[in-house]
C-alpha positions in Angstrom: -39.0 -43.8 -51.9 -36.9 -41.0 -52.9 -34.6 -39.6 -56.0 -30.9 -38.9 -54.8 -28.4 -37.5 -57.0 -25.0 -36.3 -55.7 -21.3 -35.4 -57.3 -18.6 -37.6 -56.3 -15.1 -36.5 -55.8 -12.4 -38.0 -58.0 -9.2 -39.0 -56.4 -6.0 -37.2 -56.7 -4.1 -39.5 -58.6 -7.4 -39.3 -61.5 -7.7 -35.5 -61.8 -5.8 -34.9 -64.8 -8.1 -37.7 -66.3 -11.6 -37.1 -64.9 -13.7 -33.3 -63.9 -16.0 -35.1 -61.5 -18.4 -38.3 -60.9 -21.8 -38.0 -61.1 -24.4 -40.6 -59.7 -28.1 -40.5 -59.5 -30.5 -43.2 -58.2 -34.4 -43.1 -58.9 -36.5 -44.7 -56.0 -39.7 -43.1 -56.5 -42.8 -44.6 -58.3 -42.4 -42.3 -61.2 -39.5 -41.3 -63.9 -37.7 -38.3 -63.3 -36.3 -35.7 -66.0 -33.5 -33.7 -65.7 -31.9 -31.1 -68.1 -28.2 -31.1 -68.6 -26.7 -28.4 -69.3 -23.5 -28.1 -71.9 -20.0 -28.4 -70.6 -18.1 -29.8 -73.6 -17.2 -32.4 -71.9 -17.4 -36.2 -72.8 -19.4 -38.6 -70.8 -19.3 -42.2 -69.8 -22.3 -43.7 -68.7 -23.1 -46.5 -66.6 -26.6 -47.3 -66.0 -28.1 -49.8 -63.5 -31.0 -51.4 -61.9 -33.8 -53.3 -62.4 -35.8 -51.7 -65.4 -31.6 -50.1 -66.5 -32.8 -47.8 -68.8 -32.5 -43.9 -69.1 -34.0 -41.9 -72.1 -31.8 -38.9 -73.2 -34.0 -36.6 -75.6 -32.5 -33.0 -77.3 -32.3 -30.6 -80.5 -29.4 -32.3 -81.9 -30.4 -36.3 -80.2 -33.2 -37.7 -81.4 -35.5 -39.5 -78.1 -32.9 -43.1 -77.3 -33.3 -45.5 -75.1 -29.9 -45.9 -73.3 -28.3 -49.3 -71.5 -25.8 -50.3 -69.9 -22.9 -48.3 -70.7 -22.9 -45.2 -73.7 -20.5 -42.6 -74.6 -22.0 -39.2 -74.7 -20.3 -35.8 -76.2 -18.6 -33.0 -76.9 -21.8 -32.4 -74.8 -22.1 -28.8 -77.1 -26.4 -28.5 -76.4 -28.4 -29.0 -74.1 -30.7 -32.1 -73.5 -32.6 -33.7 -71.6 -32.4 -37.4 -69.7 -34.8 -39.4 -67.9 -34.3 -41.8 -65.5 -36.9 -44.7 -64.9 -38.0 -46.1 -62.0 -35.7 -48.6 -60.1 -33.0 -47.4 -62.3 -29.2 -45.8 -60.8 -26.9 -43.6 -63.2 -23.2 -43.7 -62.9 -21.2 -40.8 -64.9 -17.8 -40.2 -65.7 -16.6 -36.7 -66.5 -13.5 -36.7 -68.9 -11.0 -33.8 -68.2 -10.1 -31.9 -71.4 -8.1 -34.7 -73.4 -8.6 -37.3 -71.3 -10.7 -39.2 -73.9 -8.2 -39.3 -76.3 -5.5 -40.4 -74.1 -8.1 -43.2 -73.2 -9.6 -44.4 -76.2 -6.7 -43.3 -78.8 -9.6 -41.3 -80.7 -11.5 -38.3 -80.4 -15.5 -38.3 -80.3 -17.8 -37.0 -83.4 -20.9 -35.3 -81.4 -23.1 -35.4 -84.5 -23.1 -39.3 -84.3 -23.3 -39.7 -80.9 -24.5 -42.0 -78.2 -21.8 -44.3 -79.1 -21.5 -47.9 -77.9 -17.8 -47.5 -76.2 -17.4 -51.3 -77.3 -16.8 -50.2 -81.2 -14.0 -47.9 -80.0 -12.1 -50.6 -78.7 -10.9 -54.6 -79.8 -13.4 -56.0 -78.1 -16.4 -56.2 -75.9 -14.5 -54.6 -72.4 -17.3 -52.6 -71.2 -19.8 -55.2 -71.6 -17.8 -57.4 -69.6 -17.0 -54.2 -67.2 -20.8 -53.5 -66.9 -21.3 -57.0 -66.2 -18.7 -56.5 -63.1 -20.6 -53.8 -61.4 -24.2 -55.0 -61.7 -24.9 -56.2 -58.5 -22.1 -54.0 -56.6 -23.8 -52.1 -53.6 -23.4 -48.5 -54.4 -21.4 -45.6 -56.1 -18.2 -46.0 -54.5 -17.2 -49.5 -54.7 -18.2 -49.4 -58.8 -16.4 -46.1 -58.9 -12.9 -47.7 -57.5 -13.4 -50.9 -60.1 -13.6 -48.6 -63.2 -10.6 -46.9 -62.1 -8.8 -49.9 -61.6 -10.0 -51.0 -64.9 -8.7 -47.8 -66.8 -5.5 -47.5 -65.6 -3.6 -49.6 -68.1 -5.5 -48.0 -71.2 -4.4 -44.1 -70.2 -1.6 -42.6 -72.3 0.7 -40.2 -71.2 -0.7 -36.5 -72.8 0.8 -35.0 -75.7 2.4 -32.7 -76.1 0.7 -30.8 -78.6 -2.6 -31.0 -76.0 -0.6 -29.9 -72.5 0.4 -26.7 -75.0 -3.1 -26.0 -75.9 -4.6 -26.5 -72.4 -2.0 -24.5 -71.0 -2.7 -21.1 -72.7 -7.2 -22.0 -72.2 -8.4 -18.4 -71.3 -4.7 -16.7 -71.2 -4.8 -15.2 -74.2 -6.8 -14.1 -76.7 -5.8 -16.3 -79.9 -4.0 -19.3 -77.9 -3.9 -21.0 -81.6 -1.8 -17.9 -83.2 0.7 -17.9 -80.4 1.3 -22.2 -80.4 1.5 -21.7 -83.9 4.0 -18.8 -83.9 6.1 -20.3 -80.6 7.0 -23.8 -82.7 6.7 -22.8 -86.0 3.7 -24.5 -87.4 1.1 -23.3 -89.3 -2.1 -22.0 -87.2 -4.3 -24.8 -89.5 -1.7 -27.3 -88.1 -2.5 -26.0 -84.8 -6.1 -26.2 -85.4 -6.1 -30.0 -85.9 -4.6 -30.8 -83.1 -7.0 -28.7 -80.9 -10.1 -31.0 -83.0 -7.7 -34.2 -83.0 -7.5 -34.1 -78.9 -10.3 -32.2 -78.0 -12.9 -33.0 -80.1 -13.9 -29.5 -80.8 -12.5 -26.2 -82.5 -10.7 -23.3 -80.6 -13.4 -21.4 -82.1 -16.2 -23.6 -80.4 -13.9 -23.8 -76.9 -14.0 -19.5 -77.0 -17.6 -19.3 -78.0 -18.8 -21.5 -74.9 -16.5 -19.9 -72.7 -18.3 -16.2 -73.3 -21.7 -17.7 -72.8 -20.8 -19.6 -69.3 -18.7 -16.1 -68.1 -21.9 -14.7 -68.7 -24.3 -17.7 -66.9 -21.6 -16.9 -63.6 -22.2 -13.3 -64.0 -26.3 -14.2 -63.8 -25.9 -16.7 -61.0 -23.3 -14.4 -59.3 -26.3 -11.2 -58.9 -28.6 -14.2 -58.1 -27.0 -15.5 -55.4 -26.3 -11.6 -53.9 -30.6 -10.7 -55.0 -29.6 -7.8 -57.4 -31.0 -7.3 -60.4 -29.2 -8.4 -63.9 -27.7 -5.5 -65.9 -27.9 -7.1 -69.3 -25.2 -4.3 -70.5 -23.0 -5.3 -68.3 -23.2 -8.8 -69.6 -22.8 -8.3 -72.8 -19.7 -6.0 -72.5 -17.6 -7.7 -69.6 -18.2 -11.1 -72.0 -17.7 -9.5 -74.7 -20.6 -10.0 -77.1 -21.4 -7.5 -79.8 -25.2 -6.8 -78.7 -27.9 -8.5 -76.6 -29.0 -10.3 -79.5 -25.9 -12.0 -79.9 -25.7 -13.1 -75.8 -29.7 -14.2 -76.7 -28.2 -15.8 -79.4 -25.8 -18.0 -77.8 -28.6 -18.7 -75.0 -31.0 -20.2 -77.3 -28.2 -21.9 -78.8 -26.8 -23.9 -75.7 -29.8 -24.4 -73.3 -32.8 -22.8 -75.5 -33.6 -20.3 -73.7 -33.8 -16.8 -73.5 -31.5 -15.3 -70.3 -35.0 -14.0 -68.9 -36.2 -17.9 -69.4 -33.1 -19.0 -68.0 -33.1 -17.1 -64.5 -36.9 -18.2 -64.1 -36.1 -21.5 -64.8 -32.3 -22.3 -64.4 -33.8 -24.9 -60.7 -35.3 -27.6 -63.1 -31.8 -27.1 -64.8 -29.0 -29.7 -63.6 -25.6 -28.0 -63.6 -24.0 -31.2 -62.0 -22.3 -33.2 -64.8 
């Protein structure tokens, strides 16, 4: 009786549409909780087995009862999810606009988990859930969603291949689109919300705090000691309150919480 949880590579024809796969299978004779940590990503999750529940708990998520299959994200907070007994968790990681491209849409966090059913004509993922129930296994369910997405992917738009393009290239990547094709930086602004689900402002904000969470884990992993000025000025943040700031905000914790802690934290999605 154990609790395995692994990443799955995506295949190279999928990158451009999915980070990662993540699965997670819960043997033992208790549940098992799990913090997941923000990425900005959106999730599809498939759950499995013979109680099929998992309980997903946070600041912004009131405590739900997942099953079957939910749509999770922009995952902007942290939260936390717990797996039953008996029960297996499939993930999908969407890469940058991939939802759109999939679903026509992008996702509003503030009313999320979402049945994916109500973003399309009909009851597909029931059906694709249904599928998968008794396959053996990560992979084999892995290679049936794929082959069940395929048709529904649209080509990228332009607008979004511009915008992903110039992600950490330059300091206002929204004043430079605007000014290369003419359009006003507002105009600009939608489309970053209308494919990404988010703001430019939200994308830069989260990109400081996790250049500063690779800085931590970076004088972790060599066992020297964090110089918190350092921090705050290679990221660029105004003080240390601001860097505490954004730490409370995304995984609510202080960086000294975070360093004790950050092993009961799951990095994987």
């Amino acid at each position: 009786m154990s609790y395995v949880e692994h990443k799955i590579t995506v295949p190279e024809a999928f990158r451009d549409v999915f980070s990662q796969f993540y699965y997670a299978e819960n043997n033992t004779e208790h549940s098992v909780t799990r913090t997941l940590v923000p990425s900005y990503q959106m999730f599809m999750i498939f759950i499995f087995g013979s109680d099929g529940r998992v309980f997903i708990q946070g600041p912004a998520i009131e405590k739900t009862a997942i099953e079957k299959c939910i749509v999770l994200g922009p995952v902007k907070r942290a939260f936390d999810y717990t797996l039953l007994t008996n029960t297996q968790l499939l993930v999908l990681s969407f890469k940058d606009d991939a939802f759109y491209r999939f679903f026509g849409t992008s996702a509003d966090a503030d009313r999320l988990p979402l049945d994916p059913n109500i973003l399309v004509s009909d009851n597909c993922f029931t059906r694709l859930w249904e599928s998968m129930q008794f396959m053996n296994g990560p992979a084999k369910r892995i290679r049936h969603i794929l082959h069940f997405c395929t048709p529904y992917l649209k080509v990228q738009p332009l607008a979004a291949q511009q915008l992903l393009s110039l992600r950490g290239s330059v300091i206002n990547p929204i004043k430079k689109i605007a000014a290369d094709t003419h359009q006003s930086e507002r105009s600009i602004q939608l489309h970053h919300k209308k494919y990404l689900g988010y703001s430019a402002k939200e994308l830069a904000r989260y990109d400081r705090f996790m250049k500063a969470i690779k800085m931590i884990q970076d004088k972790a992993m060599k066992a020297t000691k964090e110089n918190w000025f350092d921090i705050i000025d290679q990221c660029g943040y105004y003080d240390q309150s601001q860097l505490i700031k954004d730490f409370k905000y995304y995984i609510h914790l202080s960086p000294v919480k975070y360093i004790e802690m950050q092993r009961s934290i799951c990095g994987i999605l």
